[in-house]
VEXVEXDO-737229 format. One line per field, with one value per residue (C-alpha): x, y, z; residue number from 0. Coordinates in steps of 0.5 Angstrom, whole numbers, always signed. Layout:
residues N
x X,...
y Y,...
z Z,...
k NUM,...
***
This chain:
residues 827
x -89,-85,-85,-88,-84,-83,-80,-73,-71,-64,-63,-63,-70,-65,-60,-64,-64,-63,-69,-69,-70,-69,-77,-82,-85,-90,-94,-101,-103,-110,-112,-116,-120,-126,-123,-122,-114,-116,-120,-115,-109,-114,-114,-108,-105,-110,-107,-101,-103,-107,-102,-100,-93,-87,-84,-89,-90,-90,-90,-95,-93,-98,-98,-101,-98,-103,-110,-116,-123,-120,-122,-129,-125,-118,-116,-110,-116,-120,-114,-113,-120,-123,-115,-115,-123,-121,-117,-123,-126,-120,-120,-112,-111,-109,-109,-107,-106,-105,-103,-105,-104,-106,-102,-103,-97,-98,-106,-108,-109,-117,-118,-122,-122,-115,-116,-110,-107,-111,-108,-111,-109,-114,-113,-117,-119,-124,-129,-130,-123,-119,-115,-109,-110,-113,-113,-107,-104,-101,-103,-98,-96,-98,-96,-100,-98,-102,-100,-101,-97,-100,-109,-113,-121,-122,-125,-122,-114,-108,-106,-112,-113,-106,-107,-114,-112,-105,-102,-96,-91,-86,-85,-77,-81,-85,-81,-76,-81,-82,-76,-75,-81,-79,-72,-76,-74,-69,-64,-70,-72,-68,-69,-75,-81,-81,-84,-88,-89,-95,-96,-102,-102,-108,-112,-110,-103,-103,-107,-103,-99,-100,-95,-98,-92,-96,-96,-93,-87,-86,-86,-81,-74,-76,-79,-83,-85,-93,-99,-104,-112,-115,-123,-127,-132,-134,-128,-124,-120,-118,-116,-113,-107,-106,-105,-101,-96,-95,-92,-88,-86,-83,-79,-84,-84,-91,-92,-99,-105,-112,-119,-127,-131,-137,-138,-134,-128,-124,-119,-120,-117,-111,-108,-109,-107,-101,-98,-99,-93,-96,-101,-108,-112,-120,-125,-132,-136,-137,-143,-146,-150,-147,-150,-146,-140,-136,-135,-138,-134,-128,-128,-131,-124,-120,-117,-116,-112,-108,-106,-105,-100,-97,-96,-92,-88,-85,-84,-80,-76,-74,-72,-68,-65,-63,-60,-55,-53,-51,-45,-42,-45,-43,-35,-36,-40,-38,-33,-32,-29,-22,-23,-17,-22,-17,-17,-25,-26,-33,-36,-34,-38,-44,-50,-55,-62,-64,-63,-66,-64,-56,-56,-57,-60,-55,-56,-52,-52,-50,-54,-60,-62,-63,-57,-58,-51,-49,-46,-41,-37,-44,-43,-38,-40,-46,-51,-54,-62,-65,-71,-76,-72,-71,-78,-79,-73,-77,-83,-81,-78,-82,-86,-81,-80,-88,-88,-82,-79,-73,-73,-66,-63,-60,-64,-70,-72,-76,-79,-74,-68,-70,-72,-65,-61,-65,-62,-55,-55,-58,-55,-47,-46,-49,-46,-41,-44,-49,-49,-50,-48,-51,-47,-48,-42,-37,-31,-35,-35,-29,-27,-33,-30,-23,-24,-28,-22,-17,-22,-23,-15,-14,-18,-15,-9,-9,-8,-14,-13,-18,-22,-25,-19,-15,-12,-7,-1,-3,-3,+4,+1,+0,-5,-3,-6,-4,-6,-4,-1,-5,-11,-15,-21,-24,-22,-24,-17,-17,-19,-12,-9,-10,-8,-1,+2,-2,-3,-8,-5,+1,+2,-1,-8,-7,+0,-3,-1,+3,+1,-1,+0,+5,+4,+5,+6,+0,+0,-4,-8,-11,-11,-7,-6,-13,-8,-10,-4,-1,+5,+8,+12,+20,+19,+15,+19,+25,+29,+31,+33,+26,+20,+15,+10,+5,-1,-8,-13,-18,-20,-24,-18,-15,-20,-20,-19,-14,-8,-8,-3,+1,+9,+5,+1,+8,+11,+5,+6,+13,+13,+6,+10,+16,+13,+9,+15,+20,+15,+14,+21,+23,+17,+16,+11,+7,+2,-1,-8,-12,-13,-15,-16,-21,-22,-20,-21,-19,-22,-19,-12,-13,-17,-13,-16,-12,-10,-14,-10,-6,-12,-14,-7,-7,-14,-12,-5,-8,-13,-8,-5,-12,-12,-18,-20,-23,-27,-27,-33,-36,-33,-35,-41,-48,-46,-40,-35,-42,-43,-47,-40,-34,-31,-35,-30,-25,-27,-27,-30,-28,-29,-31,-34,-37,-41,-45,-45,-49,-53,-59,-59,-54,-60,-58,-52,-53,-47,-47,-41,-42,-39,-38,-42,-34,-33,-39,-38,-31,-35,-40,-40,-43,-41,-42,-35,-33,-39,-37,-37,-39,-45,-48,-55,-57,-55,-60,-65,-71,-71,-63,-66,-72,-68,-63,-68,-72,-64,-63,-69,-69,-61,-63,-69,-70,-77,-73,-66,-66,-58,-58,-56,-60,-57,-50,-53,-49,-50,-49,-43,-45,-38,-38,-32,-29,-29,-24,-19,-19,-19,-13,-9,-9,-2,-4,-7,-3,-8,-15,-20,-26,-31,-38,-40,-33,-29,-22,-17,-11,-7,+0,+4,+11,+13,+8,+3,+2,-1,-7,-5,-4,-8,-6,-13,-16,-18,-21,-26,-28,-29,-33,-37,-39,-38,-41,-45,-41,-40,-33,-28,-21,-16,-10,-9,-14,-21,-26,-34,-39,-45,-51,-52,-59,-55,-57,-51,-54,-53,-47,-43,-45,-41,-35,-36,-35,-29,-25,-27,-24,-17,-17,-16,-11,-4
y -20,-25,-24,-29,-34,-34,-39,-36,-38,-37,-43,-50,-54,-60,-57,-59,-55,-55,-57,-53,-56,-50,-50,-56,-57,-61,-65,-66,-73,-76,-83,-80,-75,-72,-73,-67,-66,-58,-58,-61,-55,-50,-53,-54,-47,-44,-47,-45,-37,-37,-41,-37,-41,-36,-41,-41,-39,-32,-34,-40,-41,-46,-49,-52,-54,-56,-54,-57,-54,-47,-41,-45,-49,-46,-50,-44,-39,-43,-43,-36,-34,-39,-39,-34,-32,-37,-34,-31,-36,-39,-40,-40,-34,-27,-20,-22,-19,-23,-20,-26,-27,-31,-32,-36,-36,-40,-41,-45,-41,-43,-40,-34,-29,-29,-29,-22,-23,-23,-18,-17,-16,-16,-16,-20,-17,-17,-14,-6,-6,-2,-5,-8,-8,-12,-8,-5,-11,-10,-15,-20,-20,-26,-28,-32,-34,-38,-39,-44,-47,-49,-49,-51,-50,-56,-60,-67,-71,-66,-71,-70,-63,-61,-65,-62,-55,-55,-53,-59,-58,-63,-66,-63,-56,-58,-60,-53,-49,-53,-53,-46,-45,-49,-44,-38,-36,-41,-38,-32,-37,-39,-46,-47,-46,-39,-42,-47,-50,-54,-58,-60,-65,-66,-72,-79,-81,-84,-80,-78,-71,-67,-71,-78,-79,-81,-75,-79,-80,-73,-70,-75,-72,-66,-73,-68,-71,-73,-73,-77,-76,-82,-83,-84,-87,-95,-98,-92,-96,-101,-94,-92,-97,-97,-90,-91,-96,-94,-87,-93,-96,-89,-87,-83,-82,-80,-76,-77,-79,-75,-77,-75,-80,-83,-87,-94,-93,-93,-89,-94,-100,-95,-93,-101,-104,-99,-101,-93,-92,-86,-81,-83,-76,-76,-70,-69,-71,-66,-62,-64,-59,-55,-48,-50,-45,-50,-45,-48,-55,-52,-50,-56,-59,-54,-60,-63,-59,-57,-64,-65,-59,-61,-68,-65,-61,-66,-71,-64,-63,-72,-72,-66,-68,-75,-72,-67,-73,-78,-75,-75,-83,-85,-83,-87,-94,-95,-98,-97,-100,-98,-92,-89,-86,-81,-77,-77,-70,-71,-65,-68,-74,-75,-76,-79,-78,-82,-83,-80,-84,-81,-77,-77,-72,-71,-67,-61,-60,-53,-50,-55,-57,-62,-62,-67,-70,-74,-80,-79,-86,-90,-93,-96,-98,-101,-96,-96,-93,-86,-85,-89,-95,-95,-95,-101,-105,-102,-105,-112,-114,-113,-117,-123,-122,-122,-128,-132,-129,-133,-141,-144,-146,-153,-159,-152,-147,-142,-136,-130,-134,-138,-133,-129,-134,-134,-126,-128,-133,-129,-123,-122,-129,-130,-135,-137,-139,-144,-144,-139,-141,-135,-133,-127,-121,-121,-123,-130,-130,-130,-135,-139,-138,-140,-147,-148,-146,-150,-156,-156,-154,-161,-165,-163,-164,-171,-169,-172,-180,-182,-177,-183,-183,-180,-174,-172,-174,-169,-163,-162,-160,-152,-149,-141,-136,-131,-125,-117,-113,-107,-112,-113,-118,-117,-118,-126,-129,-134,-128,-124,-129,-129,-121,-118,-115,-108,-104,-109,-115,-112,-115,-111,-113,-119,-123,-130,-126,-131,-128,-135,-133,-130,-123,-119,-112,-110,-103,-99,-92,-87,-79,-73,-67,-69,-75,-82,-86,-93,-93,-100,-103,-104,-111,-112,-107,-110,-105,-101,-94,-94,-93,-98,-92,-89,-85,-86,-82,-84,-89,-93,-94,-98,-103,-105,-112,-109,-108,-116,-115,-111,-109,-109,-115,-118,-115,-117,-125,-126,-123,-127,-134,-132,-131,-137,-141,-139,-140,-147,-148,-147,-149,-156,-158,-151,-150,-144,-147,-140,-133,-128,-121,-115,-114,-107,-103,-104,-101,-102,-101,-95,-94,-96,-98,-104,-105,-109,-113,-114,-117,-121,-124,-127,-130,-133,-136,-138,-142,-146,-148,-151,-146,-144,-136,-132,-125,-121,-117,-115,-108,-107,-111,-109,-103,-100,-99,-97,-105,-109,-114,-113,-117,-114,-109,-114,-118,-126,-129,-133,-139,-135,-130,-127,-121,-117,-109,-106,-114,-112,-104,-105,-104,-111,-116,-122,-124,-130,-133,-137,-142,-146,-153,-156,-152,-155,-162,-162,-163,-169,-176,-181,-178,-172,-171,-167,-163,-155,-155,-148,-144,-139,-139,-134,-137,-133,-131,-128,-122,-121,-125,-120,-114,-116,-119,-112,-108,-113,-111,-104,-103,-105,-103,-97,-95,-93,-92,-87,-88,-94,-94,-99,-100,-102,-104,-100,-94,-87,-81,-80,-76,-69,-71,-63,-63,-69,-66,-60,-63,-68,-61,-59,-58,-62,-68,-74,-78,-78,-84,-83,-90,-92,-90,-87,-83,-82,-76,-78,-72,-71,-72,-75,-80,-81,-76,-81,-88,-91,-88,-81,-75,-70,-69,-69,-61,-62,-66,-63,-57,-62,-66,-59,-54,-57,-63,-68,-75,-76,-82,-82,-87,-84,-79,-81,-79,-81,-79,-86,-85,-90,-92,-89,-82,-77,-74,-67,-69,-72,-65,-62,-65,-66,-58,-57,-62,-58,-52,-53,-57,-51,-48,-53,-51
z -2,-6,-13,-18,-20,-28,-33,-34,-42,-40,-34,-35,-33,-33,-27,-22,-15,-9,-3,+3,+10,+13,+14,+13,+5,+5,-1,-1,-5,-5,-5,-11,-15,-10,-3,+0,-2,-3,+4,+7,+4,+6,+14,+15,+12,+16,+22,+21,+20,+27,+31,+36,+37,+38,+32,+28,+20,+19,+11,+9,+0,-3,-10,-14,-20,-25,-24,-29,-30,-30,-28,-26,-21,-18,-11,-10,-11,-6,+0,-3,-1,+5,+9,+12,+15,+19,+23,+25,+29,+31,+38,+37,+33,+37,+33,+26,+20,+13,+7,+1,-6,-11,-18,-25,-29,-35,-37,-43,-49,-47,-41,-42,-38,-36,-29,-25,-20,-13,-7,-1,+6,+12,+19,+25,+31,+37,+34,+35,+37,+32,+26,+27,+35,+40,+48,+46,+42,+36,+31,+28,+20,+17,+10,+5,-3,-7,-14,-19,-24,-31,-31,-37,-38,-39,-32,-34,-33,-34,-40,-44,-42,-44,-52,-53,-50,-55,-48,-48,-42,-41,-35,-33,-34,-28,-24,-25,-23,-17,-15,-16,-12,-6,-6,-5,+2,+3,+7,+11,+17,+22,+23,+27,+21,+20,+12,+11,+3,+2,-5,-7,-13,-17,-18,-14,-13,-20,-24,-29,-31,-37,-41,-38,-33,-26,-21,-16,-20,-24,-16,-15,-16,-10,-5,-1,+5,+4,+7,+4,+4,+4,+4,+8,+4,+3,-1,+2,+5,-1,-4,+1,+2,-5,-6,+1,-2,-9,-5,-1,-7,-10,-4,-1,+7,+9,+14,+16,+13,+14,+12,+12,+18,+14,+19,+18,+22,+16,+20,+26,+22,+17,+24,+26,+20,+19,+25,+28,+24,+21,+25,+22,+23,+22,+20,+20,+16,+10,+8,+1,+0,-5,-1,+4,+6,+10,+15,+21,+18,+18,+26,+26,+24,+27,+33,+27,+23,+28,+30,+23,+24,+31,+27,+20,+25,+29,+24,+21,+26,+28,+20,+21,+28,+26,+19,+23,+27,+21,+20,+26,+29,+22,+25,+31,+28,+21,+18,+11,+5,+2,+6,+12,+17,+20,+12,+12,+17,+21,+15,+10,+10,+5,+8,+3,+4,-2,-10,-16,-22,-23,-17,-11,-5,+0,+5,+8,+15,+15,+10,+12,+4,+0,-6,-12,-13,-19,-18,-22,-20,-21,-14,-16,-21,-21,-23,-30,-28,-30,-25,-29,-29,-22,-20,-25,-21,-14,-17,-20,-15,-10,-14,-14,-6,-5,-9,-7,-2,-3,-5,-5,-13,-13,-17,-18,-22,-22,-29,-25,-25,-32,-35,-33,-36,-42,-44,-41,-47,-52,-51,-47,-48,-55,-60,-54,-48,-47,-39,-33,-26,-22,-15,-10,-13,-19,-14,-13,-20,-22,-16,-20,-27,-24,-22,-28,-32,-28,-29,-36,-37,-32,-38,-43,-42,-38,-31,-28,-27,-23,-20,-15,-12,-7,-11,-5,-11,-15,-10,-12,-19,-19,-23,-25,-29,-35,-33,-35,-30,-27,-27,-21,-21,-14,-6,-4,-4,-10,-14,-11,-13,-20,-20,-20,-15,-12,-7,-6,-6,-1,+4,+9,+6,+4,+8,+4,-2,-7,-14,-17,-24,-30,-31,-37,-39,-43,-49,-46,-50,-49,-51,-51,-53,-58,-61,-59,-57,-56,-51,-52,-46,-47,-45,-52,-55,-56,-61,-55,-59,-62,-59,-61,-59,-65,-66,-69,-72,-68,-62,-68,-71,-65,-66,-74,-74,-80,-75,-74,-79,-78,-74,-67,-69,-70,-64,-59,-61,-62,-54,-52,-55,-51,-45,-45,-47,-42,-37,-39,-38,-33,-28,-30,-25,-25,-31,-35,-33,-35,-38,-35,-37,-35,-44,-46,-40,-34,-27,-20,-24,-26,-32,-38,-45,-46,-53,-55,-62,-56,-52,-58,-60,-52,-53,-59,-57,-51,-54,-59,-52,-50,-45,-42,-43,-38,-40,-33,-35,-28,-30,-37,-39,-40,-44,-40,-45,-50,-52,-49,-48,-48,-53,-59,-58,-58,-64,-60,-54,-48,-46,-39,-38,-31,-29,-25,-22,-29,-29,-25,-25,-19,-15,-12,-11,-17,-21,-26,-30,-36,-40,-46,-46,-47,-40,-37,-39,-36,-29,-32,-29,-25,-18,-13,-13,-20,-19,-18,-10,-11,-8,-4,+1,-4,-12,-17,-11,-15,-12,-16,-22,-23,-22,-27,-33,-33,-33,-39,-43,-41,-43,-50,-52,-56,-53,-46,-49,-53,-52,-58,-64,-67,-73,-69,-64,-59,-55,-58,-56,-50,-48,-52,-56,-57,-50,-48,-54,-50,-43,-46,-48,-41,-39,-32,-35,-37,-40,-42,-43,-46,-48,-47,-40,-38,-39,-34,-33,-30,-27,-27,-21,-20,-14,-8,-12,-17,-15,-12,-5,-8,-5,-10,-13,-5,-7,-14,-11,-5,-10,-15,-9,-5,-11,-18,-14,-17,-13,-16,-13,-15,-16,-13,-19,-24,-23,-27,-29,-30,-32,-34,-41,-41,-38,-43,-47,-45,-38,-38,-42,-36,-30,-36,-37,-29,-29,-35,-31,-25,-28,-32,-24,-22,-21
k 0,1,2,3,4,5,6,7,8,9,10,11,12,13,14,15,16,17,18,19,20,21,22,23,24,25,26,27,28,29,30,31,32,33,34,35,36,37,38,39,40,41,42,43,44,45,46,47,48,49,50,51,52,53,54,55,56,57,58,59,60,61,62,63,64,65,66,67,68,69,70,71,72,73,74,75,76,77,78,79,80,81,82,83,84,85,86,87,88,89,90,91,92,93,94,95,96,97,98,99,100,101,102,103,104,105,106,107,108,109,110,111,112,113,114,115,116,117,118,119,120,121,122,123,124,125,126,127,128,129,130,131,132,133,134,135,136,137,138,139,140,141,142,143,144,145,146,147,148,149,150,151,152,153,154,155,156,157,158,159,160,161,162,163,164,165,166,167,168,169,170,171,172,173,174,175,176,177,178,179,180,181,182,183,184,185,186,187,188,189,190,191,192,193,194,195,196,197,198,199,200,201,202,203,204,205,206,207,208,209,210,211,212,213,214,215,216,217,218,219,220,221,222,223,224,225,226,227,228,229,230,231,232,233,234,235,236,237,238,239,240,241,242,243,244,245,246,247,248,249,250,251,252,253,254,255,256,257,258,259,260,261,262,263,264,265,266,267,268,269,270,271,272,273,274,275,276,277,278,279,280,281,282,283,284,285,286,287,288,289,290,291,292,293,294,295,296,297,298,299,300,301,302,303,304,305,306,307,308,309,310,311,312,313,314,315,316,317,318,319,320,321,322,323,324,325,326,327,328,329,330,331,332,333,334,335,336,337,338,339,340,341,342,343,344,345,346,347,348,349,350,351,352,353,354,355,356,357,358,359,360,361,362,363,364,365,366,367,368,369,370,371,372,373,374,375,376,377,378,379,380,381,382,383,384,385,386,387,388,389,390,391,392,393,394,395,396,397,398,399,400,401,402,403,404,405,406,407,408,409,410,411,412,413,414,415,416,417,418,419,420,421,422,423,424,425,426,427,428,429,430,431,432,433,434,435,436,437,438,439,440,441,442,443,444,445,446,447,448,449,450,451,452,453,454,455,456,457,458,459,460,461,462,463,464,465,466,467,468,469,470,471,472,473,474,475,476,477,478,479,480,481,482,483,484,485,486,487,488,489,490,491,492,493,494,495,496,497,498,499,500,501,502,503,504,505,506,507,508,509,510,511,512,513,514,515,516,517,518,519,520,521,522,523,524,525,526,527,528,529,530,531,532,533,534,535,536,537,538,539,540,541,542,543,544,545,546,547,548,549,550,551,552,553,554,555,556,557,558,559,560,561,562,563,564,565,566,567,568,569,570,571,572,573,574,575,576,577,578,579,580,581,582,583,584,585,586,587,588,589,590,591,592,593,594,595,596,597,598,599,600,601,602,603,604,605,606,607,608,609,610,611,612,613,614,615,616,617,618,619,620,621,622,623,624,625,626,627,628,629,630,631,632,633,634,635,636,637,638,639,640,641,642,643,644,645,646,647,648,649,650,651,652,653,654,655,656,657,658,659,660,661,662,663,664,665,666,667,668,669,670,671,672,673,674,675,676,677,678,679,680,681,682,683,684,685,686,687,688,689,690,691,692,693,694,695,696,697,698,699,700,701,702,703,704,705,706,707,708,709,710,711,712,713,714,715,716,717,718,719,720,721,722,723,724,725,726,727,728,729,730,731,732,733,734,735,736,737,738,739,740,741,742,743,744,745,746,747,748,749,750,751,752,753,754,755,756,757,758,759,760,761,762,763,764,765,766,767,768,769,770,771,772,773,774,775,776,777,778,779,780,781,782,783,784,785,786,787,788,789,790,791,792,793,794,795,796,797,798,799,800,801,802,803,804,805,806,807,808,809,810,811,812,813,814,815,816,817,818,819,820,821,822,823,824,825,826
***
């Protein structure tokens, strides 16, 4: 008989575990309160005990993980008790022996007495015939476990019942418990359902937990398929769908729906309504006598709990068949981005069942088990939500798809777009900005912001002599842009043409590639050996027997607006000047017509903290030039680098600025770039002509807007970011800085950098192990992805962890704890 599960001090509720597949688990959620759900456990755990299928459980595990009204009341205890006597009249059910238990682990201190656990085996035969045998037959054992989680006396919502009774339990104690619930015995089966785990929630979908959480989304984590119980009652269809729906909106899949006949077909009209996606099972109608045992109306409802069972068990087993075959169809019909097939091996695949906030839920063919991953490249980037954001995402833009659809933008206006507009102005691009162009994704954007730039610099400087008229003449003009090498601004071509030379930009990506622009050589810094350093390139550094290097106390140091004076100011603008003005020399009908930088950091190119005095000396000397500035801030924007711009870092605003990824919560593609009003009235006149012919056939689409208008808001308000520092208006330490000092002492470690949401490692390597094509760290990442359930990506020999600017720091000390556990390791 299984042990009962206890709450170990010693292990983390915060590392959630794994979810077997190995044998169906299934949740039972009701419509709401009083329609049957402990009826419903009871049925279907009794069917399972008397199927006489060679491959049907021999352990059926039921939880309930919160109970009120106890001990008068107790769902676990019903089924302990009601289960299995079934079996005796089950027409199914050969000789069988049943050992069952019944457990409470944590009751309120006001129950009174403390029930002990129940332990009972009995054994169903013909009558007469000796126990444990039927005509020879020898009896077949079955186990049953019942346990509940946490109970209180008091017959009311767990929430109030839990601040009356003084027994508070936090929400990740719950979840642990389950999860360690739905491990036991993981492993023992062979595949076929040797263990079913049935779950039955408390209350209604919605109905709250002890903290006040819904239960829907406190279970949400383990995403245990569900069988919903509806009502049969009038009005029972109404309630029905929406319990359905809300589980829908959650990332549930419902595996059936069962309910009482009362005689108005609710069950006719559901399995209609539902489009016979979802089984819709009916049982008879339940006694109301309270004298009534329920004996004979559960072998009443036997044909029905056992088509509810054949049902959940296929519907197990096409989920796990259609699993199992993903990695292997995945080879044969994708084609994915950045990616040579022919070093991705078939088992190295990830299939993602689904995402929880930071992780997600990969499966594992092998061990048959959902694992919970972190997604420690932020899917590229753009992730921002914790669990409770992406439910408000979910649901905002559904709304916004239900109520518009989608409206083309041009000459129209509609509140998701407006109001997204309104928190662009008063937040990234306050005191600069004073329009929002919106497009589809960051790469548009900064094609957008280009032509912007280009028309405003062909203003100011006179190029423009009649825009009504043919222009053909002025195509021997070029228009070119100051940018930094090591710079990455998207993949359209205009956007590749704005960057240096790369490996992206090679010929064999991009054969178009001329590198329209003049690329400096930027100061980068970083961490090592606990030390912050800043690497001058020699192109600045003209003193070639000394290194311009130097070190600082600390990263603040690097952005105090002190350094504006001093020798590397110097340096940076003497080189910034020369540069500009050899340039201009030697290429008489070519223009430096704007600037574009990723501000501080740059992503793609490496994860470089770019030196940001350097940075804001070239914005300052380019906009005495009157040449257009460009923020690239698709990477960096919305509280990447723990500010919710970029250029709060570097004390100076754009002219430009471009975002997306982070903008929406990265649930949905939507960019915007914004601009001064000089920018936007260098487009303004009487004819068609010199308006910015640009767009796309879903500029600010609502569904886009809505999303990105709750991310905006939730990033930034205390109540659901417990992450800001209010009275800096910036994000707290989220990286352990002790540990990045030790992982920047690593004999292995070239470089570390640590700011906002990122935090990068770059490895040491020589030659072809250095570089975006590298593999050298292909091993520590199929250890961190299959060991430490840690998604990391690498950029050639650097990798790098990302978390959300609502990740807790708690969370964010433990997948760098693994990653400096496993360099430690590397040869």
């Amino acid at each position: 008989m299984d042990p009962p599960l206890t709450l170990s001090t010693s292990s983390s509720a915060a590392d959630a575990a794994a979810v077997p597949l190995s044998s169906p688990a299934f949740a039972i959620f009701g419509a709401n309160t009083g329609v049957g759900k402990t009826l419903v456990s009871a049925g279907l755990v009794a069917s399972l005990l008397a199927s006489p299928s060679p491959s049907s459980p021999s352990t059926v595990a039921y939880l309930k993980p919160l109970q009120t009204g106890f001990p008068v009341d107790s769902d676990a205890r019903f089924v302990f008790d009601r289960a299995p006597p079934l079996l005796r009249r089950s027409p199914l059910a050969g000789a069988t022996r049943v050992v069952a238990s019944n457990h409470t682990l944590f009751p309120s201190p006001a129950v009174e007495p403390i029930p002990e656990r129940q332990d009972t085996v009995v054994t169903y035969g013909e009558e007469g015939e000796a126990e444990g045998e039927r005509g020879g037959e020898v009896a077949v054992e079955k186990t049953l476990v019942c346990r509940t989680m946490y109970a209180w006396r008091e017959p009311v919502s767990p929430h109030l019942a839990a601040e009356r009774e003084g027994m508070p339990v936090e929400d990740e104690e719950v979840r642990w418990l389950v999860d360690r619930w739905l491990a036991e015995g993981a492993g023992d089966g062979d595949g076929d359902g040797e263990v079913w785990k049935v779950l039955e929630t408390a209350g209604g979908v919605a109905s709250p937990g002890p903290s006040g959480t819904l239960q829907c989304d406190l279970y949400r984590s383990a995403r245990l398929p569900a069988v919903l119980v509806g009502d049969g009652h009038l009005g029972g269809i109404s309630s029905t769908l929406s319990a359905y729906e809300t589980l829908l909106l959650r990332g549930y899949d419902v595996g059936s729906v069962i309910l009482e006949d009362r005689g108005l077909s609710n069950d006719r009209f559901l399995l209609s309504f539902l489009r016979k996606r979802v089984p819709v099972h009916v049982l008879p109608p339940i006694p109301e006598d309270p004298k009534d045992d329920l004996t004979d109306w559960f072998t009443e409802s036997s044909s029905a709990f056992s088509s509810l069972k054949d049902s959940l068990q296929s519907f197990h087993s096409k989920r796990i068949q259609r699993l199992d075959s993903m990695q292997r169809k995945s080879k044969d019909l994708l084609w994915w981005p950045f990616t040579q097939h022919d070093l991705v091996p078939v088992d190295s695949v990830t299939v993602i069942d689904s995402r929880c906030g930071e992780n997600f839920s990969a499966y594992k063919a092998k061990e048959k088990k959902i694992v919970p991953q972190f997604d420690a490249c932020a899917s590229w980037w753009t992730q921002g939500p914790d669990s409770n954001l992406q439910i408000e995402l979910a649901r905002d833009m559904g709304y916004a798809a239900a109520r518009y659809g989608h409206v083309m933008f041009p000459e129209n206006v509609h509140e998701p777009a407006l109001r997204c507009a309104e928190l662009l102005l008063g937040g990234v691009g306050k005191d600069w900005a004073s329009r929002v162009y919106f497009s589809d994704n960051g790469s548009t954007a900064i094609e957008i912001a280009l032509k912007m730039a280009f028309r405003k610099y062909a203003c100011d400087h006179s190029i423009l002599v009649d825009s009504k008229k043919d222009i053909t003449s002025e195509r021997s003009i070029q228009f070119k842009v100051l940018a930094l090498n090591g710079s990455y601004h998207g993949d359209t071509l205009g956007a590749m043409e704005a960057q240096a030379p790369s490996a992206y930009t090679s010929f064999l990506q991009q054969p178009w590639y001329s590198g329209r622009g003049l690329f400096l050589d930027p100061p980068t810094v970083y961490i090592k050996n606990k030390t912050t350093h800043l690497s001058v390139p020699p192109s600045i550094c003209h003193d070639q027997q000394n290194s311009c290097d130097t070190c600082f106390s600390s990263l603040t140091e690097v952005f105090c607006k002190t350094r504006d004076t001093s020798v590397a100011a110097n340096l940076y603008v003497s080189y910034i000047s020369q540069q500009l003005s050899q340039y201009a020399m030697s290429n008489n009908s070519e223009h430096i017509a704007a600037l574009i930088i990723e501000p501080v950091i740059q992503g793609a190119g490496g994860m470089h903290l770019i030196d940001p005095l350097f940075q804001r000396l070239l914005v300052k000397e380019c906009k005495n030039r009157k040449i257009p500035v460009i923020f690239d801030e698709v990477f960096t924007g919305f509280w990447r680098l723990g500010v919710e711009s970029a250029s709060e870092l570097l004390g100076c605003s754009p002219d430009i600025s471009c975002y997306a990824k982070l903008m929406t919560g990265g649930i949905v593609p939507l960019a915007a770039t914004l601009a001064t009003e000089p920018i936007f009235e260098a487009f303004r006149s009487d004819s068609k002509l010199t308006a910015l012919l640009h767009g796309h056939s879903y500029t600010a689409h609502p569904m886009g807007c809505a999303a990105a208008v709750k991310a905006i808001q939730w990033y930034k308000d205390p109540s659901t970011n417990s992450n800001l520092d209010l009275d800096h208006m910036r994000l707290k330490e989220l990286w352990d800085g002790a540990l990045v000092n030790y992982l920047s002492s690593l004999p292995n470690v070239k470089r570390v950098v640590s700011l906002g949401t990122l935090c990068a490692i770059e490895l040491k390597a020589e030659g072809s192990d250095a570089g975006y094509a590298s593999l050298y760290a292909s091993s520590l990442i199929r250890q961190l992805r299959e060991e430490d359930n840690i998604y990391a990506r690498p950029l050639g020999n650097v990798i790098y962890l990302m978390c959300g600017p609502c990740t807790t720091r708690d969370s964010c000390t433990r997948q760098l704890t693994k990653v400096h556990r496993r360099l430690e390791k590397l040869n």
